[in-house]
ZAMARGU-4260 file (C-alpha; in steps of 0.2 Angstrom, whole numbers, plus 5000, padded with zeros to 4 digits):
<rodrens>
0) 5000/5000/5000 | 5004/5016/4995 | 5008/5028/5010 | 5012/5046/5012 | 5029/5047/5027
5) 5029/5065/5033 | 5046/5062/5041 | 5059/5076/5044 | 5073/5072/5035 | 5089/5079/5028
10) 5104/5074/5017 | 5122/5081/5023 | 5133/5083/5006 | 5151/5088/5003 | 5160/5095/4989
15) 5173/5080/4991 | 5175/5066/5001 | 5187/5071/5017 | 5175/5087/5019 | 5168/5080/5034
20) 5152/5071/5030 | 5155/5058/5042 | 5160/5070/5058 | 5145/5083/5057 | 5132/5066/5052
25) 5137/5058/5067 | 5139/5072/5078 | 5121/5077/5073 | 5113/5060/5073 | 5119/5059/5092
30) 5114/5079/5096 | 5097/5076/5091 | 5094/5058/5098 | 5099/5066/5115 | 5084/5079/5112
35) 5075/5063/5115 | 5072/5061/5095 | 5070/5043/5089 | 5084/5048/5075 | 5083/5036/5058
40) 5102/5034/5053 | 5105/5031/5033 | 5122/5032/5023 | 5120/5035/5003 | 5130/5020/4995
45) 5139/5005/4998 | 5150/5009/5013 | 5148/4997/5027 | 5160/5006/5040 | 5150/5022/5042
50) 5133/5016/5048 | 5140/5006/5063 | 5146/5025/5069 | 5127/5031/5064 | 5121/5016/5076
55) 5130/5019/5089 | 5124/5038/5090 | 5103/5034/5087 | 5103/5018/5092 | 5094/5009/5078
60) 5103/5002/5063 | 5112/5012/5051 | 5104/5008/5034 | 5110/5010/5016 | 5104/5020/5001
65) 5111/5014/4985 | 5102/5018/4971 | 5117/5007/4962 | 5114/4993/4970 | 5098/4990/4972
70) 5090/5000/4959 | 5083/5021/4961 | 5064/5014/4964 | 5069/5006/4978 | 5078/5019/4987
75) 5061/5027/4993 | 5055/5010/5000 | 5069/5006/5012 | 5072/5024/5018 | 5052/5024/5022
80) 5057/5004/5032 | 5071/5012/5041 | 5061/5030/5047 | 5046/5020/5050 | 5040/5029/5069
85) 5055/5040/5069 | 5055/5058/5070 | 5069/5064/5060 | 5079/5055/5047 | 5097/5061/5044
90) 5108/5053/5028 | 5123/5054/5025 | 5129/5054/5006 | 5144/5049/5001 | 5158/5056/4991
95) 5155/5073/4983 | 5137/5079/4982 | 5136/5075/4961 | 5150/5060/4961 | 5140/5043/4958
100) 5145/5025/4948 | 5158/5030/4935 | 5149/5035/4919 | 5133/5035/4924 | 5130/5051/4927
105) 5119/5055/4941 | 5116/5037/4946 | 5118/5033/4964 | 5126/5052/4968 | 5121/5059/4985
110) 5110/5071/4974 | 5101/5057/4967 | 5097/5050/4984 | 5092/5067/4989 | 5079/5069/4973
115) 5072/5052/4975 | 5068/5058/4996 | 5063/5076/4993 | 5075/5080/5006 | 5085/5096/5008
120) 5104/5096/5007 | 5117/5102/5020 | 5132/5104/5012 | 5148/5101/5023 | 5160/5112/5018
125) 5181/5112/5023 | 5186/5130/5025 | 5199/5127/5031 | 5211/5134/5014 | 5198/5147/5009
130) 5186/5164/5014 | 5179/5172/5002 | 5181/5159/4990 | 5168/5147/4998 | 5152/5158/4989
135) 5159/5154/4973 | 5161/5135/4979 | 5143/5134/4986 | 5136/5144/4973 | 5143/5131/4960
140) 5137/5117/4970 | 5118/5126/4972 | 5115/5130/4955 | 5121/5114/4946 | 5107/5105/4947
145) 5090/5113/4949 | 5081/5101/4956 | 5093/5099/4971 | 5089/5110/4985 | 5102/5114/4995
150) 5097/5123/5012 | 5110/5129/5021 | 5129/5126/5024 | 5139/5118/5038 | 5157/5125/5038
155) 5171/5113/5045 | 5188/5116/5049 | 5186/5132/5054 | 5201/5142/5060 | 5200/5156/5071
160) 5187/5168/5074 | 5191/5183/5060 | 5190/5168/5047 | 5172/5163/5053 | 5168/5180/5050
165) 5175/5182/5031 | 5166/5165/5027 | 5148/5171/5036 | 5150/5189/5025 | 5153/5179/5009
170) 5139/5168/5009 | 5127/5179/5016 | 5134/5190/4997 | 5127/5170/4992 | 5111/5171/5001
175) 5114/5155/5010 | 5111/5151/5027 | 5125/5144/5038 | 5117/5130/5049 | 5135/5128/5060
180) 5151/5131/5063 | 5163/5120/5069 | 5181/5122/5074 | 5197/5112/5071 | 5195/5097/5083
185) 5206/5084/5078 | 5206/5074/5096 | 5186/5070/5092 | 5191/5061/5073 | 5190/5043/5071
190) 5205/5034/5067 | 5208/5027/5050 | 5219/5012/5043 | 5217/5004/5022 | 5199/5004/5020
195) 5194/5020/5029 | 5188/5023/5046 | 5191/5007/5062 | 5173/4999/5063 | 5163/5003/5078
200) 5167/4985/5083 | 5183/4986/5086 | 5185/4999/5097 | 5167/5000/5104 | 5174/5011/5120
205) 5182/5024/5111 | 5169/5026/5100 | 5156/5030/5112 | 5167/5042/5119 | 5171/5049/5101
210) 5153/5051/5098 | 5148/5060/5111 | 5165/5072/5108 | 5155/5075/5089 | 5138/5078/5098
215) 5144/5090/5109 | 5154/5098/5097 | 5138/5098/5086 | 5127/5107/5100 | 5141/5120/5103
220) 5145/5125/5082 | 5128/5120/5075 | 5110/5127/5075 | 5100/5113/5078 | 5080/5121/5077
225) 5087/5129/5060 | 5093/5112/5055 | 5078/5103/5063 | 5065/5118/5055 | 5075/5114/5037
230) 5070/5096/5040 | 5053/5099/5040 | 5050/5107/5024 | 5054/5089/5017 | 5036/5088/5009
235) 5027/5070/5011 | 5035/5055/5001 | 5023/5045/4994 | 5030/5026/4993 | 5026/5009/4998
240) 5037/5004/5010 | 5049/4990/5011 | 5043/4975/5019 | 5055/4962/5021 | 5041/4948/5022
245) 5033/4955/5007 | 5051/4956/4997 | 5051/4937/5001 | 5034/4931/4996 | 5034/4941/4980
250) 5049/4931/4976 | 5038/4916/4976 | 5039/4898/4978 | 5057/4897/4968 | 5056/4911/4957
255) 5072/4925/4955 | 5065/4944/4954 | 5083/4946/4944 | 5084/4944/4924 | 5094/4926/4925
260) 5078/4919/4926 | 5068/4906/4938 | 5077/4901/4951 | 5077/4880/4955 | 5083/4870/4969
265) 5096/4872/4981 | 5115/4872/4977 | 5124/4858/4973 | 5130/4850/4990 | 5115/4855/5000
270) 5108/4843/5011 | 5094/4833/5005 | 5078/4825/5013 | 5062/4833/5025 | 5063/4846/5035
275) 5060/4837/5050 | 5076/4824/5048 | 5087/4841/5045 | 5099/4843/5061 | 5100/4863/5055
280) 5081/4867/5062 | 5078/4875/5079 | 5058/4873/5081 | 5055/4870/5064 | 5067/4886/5059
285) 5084/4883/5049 | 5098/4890/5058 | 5107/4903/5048 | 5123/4906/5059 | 5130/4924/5054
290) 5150/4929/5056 | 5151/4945/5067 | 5164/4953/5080 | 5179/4962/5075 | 5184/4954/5062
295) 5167/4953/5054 | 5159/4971/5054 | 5151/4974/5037 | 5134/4967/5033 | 5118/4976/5028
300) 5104/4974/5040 | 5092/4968/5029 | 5099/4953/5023 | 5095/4946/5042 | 5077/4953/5039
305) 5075/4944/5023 | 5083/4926/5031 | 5070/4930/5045 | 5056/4933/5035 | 5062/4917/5023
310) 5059/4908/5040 | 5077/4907/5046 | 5082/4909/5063 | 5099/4921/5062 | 5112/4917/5073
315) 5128/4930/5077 | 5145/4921/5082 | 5162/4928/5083 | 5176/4919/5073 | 5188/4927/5085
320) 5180/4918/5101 | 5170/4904/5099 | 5176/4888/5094 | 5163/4881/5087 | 5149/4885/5075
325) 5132/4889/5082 | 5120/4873/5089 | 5111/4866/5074 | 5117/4879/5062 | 5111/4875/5044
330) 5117/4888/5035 | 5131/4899/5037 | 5134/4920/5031 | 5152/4924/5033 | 5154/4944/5027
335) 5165/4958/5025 | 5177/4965/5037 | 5197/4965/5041 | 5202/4945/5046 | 5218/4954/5037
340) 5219/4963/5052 | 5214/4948/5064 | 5223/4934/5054 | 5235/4927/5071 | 5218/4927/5079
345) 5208/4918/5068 | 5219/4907/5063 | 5225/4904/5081 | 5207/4898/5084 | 5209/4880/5075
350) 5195/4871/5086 | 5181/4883/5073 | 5194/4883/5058 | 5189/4863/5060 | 5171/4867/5063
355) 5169/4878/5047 | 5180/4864/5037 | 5167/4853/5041 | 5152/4859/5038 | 5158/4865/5023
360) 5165/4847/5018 | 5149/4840/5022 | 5140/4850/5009 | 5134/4863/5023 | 5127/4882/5014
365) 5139/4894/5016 | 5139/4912/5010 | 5157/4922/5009 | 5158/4940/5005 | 5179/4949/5004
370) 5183/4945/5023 | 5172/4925/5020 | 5181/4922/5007 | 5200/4924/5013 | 5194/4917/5031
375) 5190/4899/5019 | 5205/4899/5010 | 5219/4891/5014 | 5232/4905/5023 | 5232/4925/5022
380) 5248/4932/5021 | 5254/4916/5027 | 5241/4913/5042 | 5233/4893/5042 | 5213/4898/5039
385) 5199/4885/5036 | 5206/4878/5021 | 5189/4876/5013 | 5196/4882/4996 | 5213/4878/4987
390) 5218/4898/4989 | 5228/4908/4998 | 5227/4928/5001 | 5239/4942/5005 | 5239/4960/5006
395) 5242/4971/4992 | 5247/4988/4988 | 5232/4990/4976 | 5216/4996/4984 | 5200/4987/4973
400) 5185/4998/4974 | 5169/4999/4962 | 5153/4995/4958 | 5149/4979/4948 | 5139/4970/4937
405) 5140/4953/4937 | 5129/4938/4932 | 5129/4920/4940 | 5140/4910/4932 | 5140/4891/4942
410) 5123/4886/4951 | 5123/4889/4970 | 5114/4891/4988 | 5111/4908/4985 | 5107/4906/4964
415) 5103/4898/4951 | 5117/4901/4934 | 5111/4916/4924 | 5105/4927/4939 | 5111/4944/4936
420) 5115/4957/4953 | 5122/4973/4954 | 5136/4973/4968 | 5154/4983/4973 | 5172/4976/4976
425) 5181/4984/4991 | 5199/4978/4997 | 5215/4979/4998 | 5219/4961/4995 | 5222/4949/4984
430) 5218/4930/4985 | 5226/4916/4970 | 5220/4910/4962 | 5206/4922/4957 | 5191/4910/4954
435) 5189/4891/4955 | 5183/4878/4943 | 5165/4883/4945 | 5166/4903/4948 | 5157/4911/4957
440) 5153/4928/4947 | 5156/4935/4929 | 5156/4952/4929 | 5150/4958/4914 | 5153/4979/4919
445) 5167/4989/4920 | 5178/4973/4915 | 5174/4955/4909 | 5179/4941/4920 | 5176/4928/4931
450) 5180/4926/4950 | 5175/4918/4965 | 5172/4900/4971 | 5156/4887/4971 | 5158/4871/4976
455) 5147/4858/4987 | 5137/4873/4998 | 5150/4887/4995 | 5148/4901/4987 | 5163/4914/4992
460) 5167/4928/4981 | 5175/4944/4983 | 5159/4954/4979 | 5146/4961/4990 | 5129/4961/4983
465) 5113/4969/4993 | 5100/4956/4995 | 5085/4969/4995 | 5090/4970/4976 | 5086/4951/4974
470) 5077/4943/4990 | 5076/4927/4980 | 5093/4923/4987 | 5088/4925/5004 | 5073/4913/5000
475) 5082/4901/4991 | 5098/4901/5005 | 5087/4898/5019 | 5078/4884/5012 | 5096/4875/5008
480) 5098/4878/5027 | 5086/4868/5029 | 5087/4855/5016 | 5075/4858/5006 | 5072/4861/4986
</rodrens>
């Protein structure tokens, strides 16, 4: 059913990445949920690292935009799941406010996010190299595209006193607002390693403090009610919001939502017979059993809806500290994250390096996403993993980052050949060989090529898709957890 969702709501922009999206988001998020606002946290694009910050300073789930991804029609519907019962919703773009997939112009750009939610724009400006200069900037930036409204500027970085005063003159002259001000304050910044900001998950206690730093530097340098008064001119967004049970029923008994076609039974490997002789079923639910900790940290919160709503019961373990799989797992999601970083630890933990082996050689489900797929190889830089697959990783020098399309090439546990997903490639690593006997993926766009792994129940890959796009492969992988066709 179509709705109309009146939520408040704002995007926070930048000229560039490095501009400070992140800091002033965060800061915000927190400011406002200390109001006593239920604060609906979203980041624009793929990044996983961002939204466990957002989470921390609302407390609800940071959630994704990506109009990429998943597809521009469906932006609408998962910001209206996300906001549902909230008050305000703040997203955070990513990038510049105009930089989306390479040559595609506008597609999945923070200002396509913004169009697609009829939300104002805050634009997070680095002054910290410029006065009068920034009107030109802003100007630029307000005037590109018409149909972008851009509200009111935060500045960042700024120096002293007499240079708050020269940018204020200057884009007043602009005839746009300044919503804050904030100082240099480098003791409240998030450290950073390879792939960008530490995950919330590693360093949970400093990160609290952090945020709080942020939202008290927020409340000092920004106006919240002008902020908060811009929110609300967002007019109503009419949508049908995403439903994760829906998603899953409309991918019907075996059908693929995607352009490969129908898909059929389980992967090759997956455990045969009826439901009720499957050890993977806690009261009549298969037991999907989830990587997470440290090592573990990106995922996107709806694929755990979709494996719920596919009648899974999701299970969190930590690689780093358990030493055995979950009881009665069925199926097992190992995602993204840094076991680059963690490799002594993981691999120092044999007793669930042998648990993983063996449910993988016993033709267990398994999906692997970038950190899955090194932590079933056989070493990483030199470090014993599970040894599921004939590969070993190591770092590189060479960062591998971009959007993809890619079309199943082998069938699996999560689809059938000829499913085509839309997905993004994000490390610094490198594993050998590149793809096995059966790969995983062809990618069809920016490249041609094959890469990844399927054998028995795995499917491990190097890509990370967003299940929302294709909920059939939630469908399908939780009925392989339990055995069935």
């Amino acid at each position: 059913m179509v709705t109309s969702l009146g939520i408040p709501r704002l995007v926070i922009a930048a000229p560039s990445s490095g501009s400070g999206k992140t800091t002033v988001t965060t800061g915000l998020m927190a400011a406002f949920a200390e109001r006593g606002l239920a604060v609906s946290p979203h980041k624009a694009g793929p990044d996983y690292i961002d939204p466990g910050y957002h989470a921390l300073a609302t407390g609800r789930p940071g959630r994704n935009l990506d109009a990429f991804m998943c597809g521009p029609d469906l932006v609408p519907a998962l910001f209206a799941h996300g906001a549902a019962g909230c008050d305000l919703a703040v997203v955070e773009g990513v990038m510049g406010l105009y930089d989306g997939a390479a040559g595609r112009g506008e597609l999945a750009s923070t200002a396509q996010v913004a169009k697609l939610l009829r939300a104002p724009v805050v634009l997070v400006v680095d002054a910290s190299s410029q006065s009068r200069s920034v009107a030109a900037l802003v100007h630029g930036f307000a005037s590109f595209d018409p149909q972008v409204r851009l509200g009111g500027v935060i500045l960042n970085k700024v120096g002293s006193d007499r240079h708050e005063v020269m940018l204020r003159e200057a884009l007043e002259e602009a005839g746009m607002p300044v919503l804050g001000v904030l100082r240099r304050a480098p003791q409240v910044a998030a450290p950073s390693r390879h792939l960008g900001l530490v995950p919330v998950a590693e360093r949970r206690a400093d990160a609290l403090a952090s945020v709080a730093a942020l939202a008290e530097q927020v409340r000092r340098g920004c106006d919240l009610d002008a902020l908060m008064a811009l929110a609300r001119t967002a007019p109503p967004l009419h949508c049908e919001p995403w439903s994760p049970s829906d998603a899953v029923a409309s991918a019907g008994a075996g059908t693929s939502t995607g352009t490969g076609g129908p898909a059929t039974t389980a992967g090759p490997g997956t455990a045969a017979g009826s439901a009720d002789a499957v050890p993977g079923l806690r009261g009549g639910r298969p037991v999907v059993a989830v990587a997470g900790g440290p090592a573990f940290t990106f995922s996107y919160a709806e694929h755990a809806e979709l494996l719920t709503a596919a009648g899974a019961e999701v299970v969190v373990f930590d690689p780093l500290r358990d030493e055995v799989l979950p009881e009665n797992t069925g199926g097992l999601v190992i995602g993204g994250g840094f076991p680059e970083v963690y490799a002594p630890e993981l691999s120092a933990n044999e007793a669930l390096r042998r648990s993983v082996a063996s449910f993988a050689a016993a033709g267990g489900p398994v999906a692997a996403e970038c950190a899955g797929l090194l932590y079933l190889g056989r070493s990483l830089d030199g470090k014993p993993m599970c040894g599921v697959l004939d590969a070993d990783a190591r770092m590189s020098e060479r960062l591998t980052l971009g959007y993809r399309e890619a079309v199943a090439v082998s069938d699996s546990a999560l689809a059938p050949a000829g499913t085509r997903l839309r997905g993004h490639e994000f490390h610094r690593t490198v594993i050998e060989p590149g793809a096995g006997a059966a790969p995983a993926w062809g990618f069809t766009h920016p490249e041609r090529r094959v890469e990844g792994f399927v054998q028995q129940g795995v499917h491990a890959s190097y890509l990370h898709t967003h299940w929302a796009a294709e909920p059939s492969v939630a469908r399908r992988f939780a009925r392989a957890a339990a055995g069935r066709p």
